[in-house]
C-alpha positions in Angstrom: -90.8 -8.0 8.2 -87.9 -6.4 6.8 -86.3 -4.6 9.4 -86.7 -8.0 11.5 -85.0 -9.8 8.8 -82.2 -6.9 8.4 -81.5 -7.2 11.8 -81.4 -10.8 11.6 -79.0 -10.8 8.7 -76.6 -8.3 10.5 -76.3 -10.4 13.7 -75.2 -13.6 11.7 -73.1 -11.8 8.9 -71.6 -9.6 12.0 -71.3 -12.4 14.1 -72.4 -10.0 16.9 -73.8 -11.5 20.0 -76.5 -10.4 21.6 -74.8 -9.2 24.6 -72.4 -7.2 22.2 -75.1 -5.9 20.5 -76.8 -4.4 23.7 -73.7 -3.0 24.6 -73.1 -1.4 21.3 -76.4 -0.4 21.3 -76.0 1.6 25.0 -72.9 3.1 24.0 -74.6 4.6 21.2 -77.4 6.3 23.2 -74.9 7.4 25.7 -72.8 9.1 22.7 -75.8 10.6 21.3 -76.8 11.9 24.7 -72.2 13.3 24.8 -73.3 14.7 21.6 -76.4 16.8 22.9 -74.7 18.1 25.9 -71.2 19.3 23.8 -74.5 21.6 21.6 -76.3 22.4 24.3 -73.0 23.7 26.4 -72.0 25.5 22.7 -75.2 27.4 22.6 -75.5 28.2 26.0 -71.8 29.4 26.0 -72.2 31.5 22.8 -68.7 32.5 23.0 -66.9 33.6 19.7 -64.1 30.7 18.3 -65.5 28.4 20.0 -67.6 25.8 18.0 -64.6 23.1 16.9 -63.8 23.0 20.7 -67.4 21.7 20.9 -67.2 20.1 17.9 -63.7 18.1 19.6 -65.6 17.2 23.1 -68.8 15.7 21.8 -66.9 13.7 19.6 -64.2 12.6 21.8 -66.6 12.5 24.8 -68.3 10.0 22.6 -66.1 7.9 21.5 -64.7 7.1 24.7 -68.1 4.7 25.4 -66.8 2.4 23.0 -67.6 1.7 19.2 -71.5 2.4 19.7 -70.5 6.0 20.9 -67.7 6.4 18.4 -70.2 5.4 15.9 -72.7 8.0 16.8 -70.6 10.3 16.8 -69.4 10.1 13.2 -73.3 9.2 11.8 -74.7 12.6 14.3 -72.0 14.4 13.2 -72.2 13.4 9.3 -75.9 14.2 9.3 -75.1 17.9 10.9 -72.8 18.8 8.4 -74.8 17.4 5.4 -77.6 19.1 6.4 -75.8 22.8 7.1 -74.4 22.4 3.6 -78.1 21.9 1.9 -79.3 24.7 4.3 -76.1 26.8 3.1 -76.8 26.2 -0.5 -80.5 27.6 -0.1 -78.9 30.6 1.7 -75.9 31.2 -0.1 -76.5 29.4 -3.7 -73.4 27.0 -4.9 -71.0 30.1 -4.0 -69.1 27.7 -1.6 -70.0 29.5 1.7 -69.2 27.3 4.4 -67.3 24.9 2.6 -64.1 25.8 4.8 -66.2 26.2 7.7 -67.7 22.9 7.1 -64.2 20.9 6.5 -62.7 22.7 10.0 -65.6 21.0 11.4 -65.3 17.9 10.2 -61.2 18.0 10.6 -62.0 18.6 14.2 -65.0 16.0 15.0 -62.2 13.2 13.7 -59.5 14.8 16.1 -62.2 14.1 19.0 -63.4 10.7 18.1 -59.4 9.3 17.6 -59.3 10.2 21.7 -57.0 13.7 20.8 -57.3 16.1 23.5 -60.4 18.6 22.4 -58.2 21.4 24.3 -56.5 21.6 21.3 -59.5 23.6 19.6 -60.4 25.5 23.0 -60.5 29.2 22.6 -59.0 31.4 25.4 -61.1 32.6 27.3 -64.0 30.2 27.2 -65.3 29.8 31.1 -63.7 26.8 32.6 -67.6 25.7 33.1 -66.9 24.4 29.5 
């Protein structure tokens, strides 16, 4: 009852139609889906440097559905970074590994989602597959 009624409040306090909502709601599973690929290409290219290109592509690839993708984006991409910095403290204690690490990653998800060219993070040498 109170999801139905959540979703119920967001559609009249959004004033999101119903058709706008599908749409945002497709965009969103297609930028999850940009998302999976850019992480499944970066493991299966295990090539050194090159995680904030992938980082940059998923995100921009993303975003360029529309909001829903953009949106996915930033929450899939909020969650992975929140969750490598509890994993990091259990590894590392609170010395502050991967605090760098984890802003360059953020810095370049936002450079992909604002529709900047990901080629900006690509390493040389990375196949052209990628």
């Amino acid at each position: 009852m109170k999801l139905s009624t959540g979703i119920i409040f967001c559609f009249l306090i959004l004033g999101v139609s119903s058709q706008r909502w599908a749409s945002f709601l497709k965009e969103a599973g297609q930028g999850a889906k940009d998302m999976l690929r850019a992480y499944s290409d970066m493991r299966e290219a295990n090539f050194k440097n090159s995680d904030k290109y992938f980082h940059a592509r998923g995100n921009y690839d993303a975003a360029q559905r529309g909001p829903g993708g953009a949106w996915a984006a930033k929450v899939i991409s909020d969650a992975r970074e929140n969750i490598q910095r509890i994993t990091d403290r259990f590894k590392h204690g609170s010395s502050g590994h991967g605090v760098e690490d984890s802003k360059a990653d953020q810095a370049a998800n936002e450079w992909g989602r604002s529709g900047k060219d990901p080629n900006h993070f690509r390493p040389p040498g990375l196949p052209d597959k990628y």
